[in-house]
C-alpha positions in Angstrom: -32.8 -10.3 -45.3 -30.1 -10.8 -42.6 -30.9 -12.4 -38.9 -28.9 -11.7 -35.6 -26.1 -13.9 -35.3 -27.3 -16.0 -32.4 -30.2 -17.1 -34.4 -28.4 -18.2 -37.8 -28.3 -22.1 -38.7 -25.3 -24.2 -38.6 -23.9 -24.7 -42.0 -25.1 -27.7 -43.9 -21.8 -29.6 -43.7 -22.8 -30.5 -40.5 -19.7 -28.4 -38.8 -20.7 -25.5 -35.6 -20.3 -22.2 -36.8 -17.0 -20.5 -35.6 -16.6 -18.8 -32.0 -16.8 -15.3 -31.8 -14.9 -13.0 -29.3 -18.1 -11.3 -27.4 -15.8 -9.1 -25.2 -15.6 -5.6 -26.2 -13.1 -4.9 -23.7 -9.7 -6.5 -23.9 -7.7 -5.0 -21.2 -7.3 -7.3 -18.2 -10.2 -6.7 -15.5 -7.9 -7.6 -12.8 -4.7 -5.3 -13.0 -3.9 -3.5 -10.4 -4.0 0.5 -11.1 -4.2 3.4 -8.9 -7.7 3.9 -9.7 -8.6 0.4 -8.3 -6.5 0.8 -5.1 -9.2 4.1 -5.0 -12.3 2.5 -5.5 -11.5 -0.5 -3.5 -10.6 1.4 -0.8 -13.7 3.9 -0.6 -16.3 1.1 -1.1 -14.4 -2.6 0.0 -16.1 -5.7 -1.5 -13.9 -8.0 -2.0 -12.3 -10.0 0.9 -10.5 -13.0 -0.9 -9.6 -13.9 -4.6 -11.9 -16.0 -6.3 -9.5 -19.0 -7.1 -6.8 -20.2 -5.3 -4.3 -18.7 -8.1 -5.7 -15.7 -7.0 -4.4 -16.0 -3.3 -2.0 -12.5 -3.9 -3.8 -10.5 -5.5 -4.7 -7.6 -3.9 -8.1 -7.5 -1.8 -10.8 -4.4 -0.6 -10.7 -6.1 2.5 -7.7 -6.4 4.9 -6.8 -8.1 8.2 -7.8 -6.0 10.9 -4.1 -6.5 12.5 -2.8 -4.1 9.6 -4.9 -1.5 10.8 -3.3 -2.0 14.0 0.5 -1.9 13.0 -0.5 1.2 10.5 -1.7 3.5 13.2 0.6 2.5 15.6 3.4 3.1 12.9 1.4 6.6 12.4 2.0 7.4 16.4 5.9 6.2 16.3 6.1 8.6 13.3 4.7 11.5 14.7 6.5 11.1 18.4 9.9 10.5 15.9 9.0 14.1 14.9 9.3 15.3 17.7 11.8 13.9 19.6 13.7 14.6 16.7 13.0 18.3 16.8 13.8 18.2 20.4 17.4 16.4 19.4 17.9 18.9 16.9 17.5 21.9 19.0 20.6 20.6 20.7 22.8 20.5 18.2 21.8 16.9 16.8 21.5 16.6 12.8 18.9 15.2 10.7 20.3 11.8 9.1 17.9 12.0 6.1 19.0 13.9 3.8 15.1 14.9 2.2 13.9 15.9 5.8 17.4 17.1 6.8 16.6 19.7 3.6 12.8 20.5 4.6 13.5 20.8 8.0 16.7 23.6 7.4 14.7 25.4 4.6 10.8 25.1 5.9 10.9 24.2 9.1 7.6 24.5 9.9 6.7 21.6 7.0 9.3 19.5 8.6 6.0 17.2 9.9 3.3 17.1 7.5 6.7 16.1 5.0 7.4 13.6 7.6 3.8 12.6 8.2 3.6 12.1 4.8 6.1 9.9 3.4 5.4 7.2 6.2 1.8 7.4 6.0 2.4 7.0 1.8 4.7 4.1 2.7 2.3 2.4 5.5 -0.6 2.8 2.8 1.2 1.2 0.1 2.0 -1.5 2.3 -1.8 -2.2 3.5 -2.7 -2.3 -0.2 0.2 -4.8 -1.3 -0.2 -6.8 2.2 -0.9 -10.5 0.4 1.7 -9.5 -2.7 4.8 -11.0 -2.3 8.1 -9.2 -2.3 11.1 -10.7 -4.5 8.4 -14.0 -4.5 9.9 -14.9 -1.1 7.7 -13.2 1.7 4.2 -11.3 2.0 4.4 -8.1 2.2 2.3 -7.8 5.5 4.6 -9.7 7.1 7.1 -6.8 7.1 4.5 -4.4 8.9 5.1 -6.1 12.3 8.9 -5.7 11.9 8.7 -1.7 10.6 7.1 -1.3 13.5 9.7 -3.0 15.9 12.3 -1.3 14.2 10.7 2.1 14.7 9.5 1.8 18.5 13.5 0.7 18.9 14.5 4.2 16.6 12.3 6.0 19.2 12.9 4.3 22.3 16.9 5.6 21.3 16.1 8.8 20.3 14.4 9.1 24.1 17.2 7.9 25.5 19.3 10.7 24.0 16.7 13.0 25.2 16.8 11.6 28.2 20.9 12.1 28.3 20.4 15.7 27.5 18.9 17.1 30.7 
């Protein structure tokens, strides 16, 4: 007659019985995989890591100031657009060479391709905002200066607008 495992006595030498692995799953809970950055952002639980080794791991929760510098990095993107369309009806060309292609061959996908790529880029950063980049700074740190560097990109582009009339 056998008996569960939890219930057995110790051997009669006097020595515990060995430790058994209970987990049945042994892939790492924590990694980061696309369906995480999914779930976590649909239902966010989790505003901090648990230990303080766990300060950059990614989070459900983020600082309300990245919400800020995303949509305002949304609204330089989309006024890009079309001051770029504007420059380009002018004679102006397209300096990247993946929207330079849309914009000659589908110009009317020109910005939802645009749209697109910076809201991909902007999301990504969110999601990696407490990782940090080459171990040296956090990645939300950079959101602040995308953002300067864009409003100067479209403050110039304005100002060639501006030159044109």
């Amino acid at each position: 007659m056998s008996t569960p495992a939890d219930t057995e006595s110790p051997p009669p030498s006097g020595t515990p019985p060995p430790l058994r692995e209970r987990r049945a799953n042994r892939d790492e809970r924590r990694a980061v995989t696309l369906k995480t950055l999914l779930r976590s952002g649909l239902a966010p639980r989790r505003r901090g890591g648990r230990r303080a080794s766990d300060e950059e791991q990614t989070v459900d929760f983020h600082e309300p100031r990245l919400l800020f510098f995303a949509v305002v990095m949304l609204v330089l993107s989309l006024v890009d657009a079309l001051l770029t369309v504007t420059l380009m009806t002018d004679g102006a060309e397209e300096t990247n060479p993946l929207l330079a292609f849309v914009l000659n061959e589908h110009p009317r996908l020109f910005a939802v391709v645009k749209m697109t790529l910076t809201g991909g880029g902007v999301l990504l950063l969110v999601a990696v905002a407490r990782m940090r980049l080459f171990g040296v700074v956090r990645a939300g740190v950079l959101m602040p200066v995308l953002v300067l560097a864009y409003l100067a990109l479209v403050v110039y582009e304005a100002w060639l607008v501006s030159t044109m009339f």
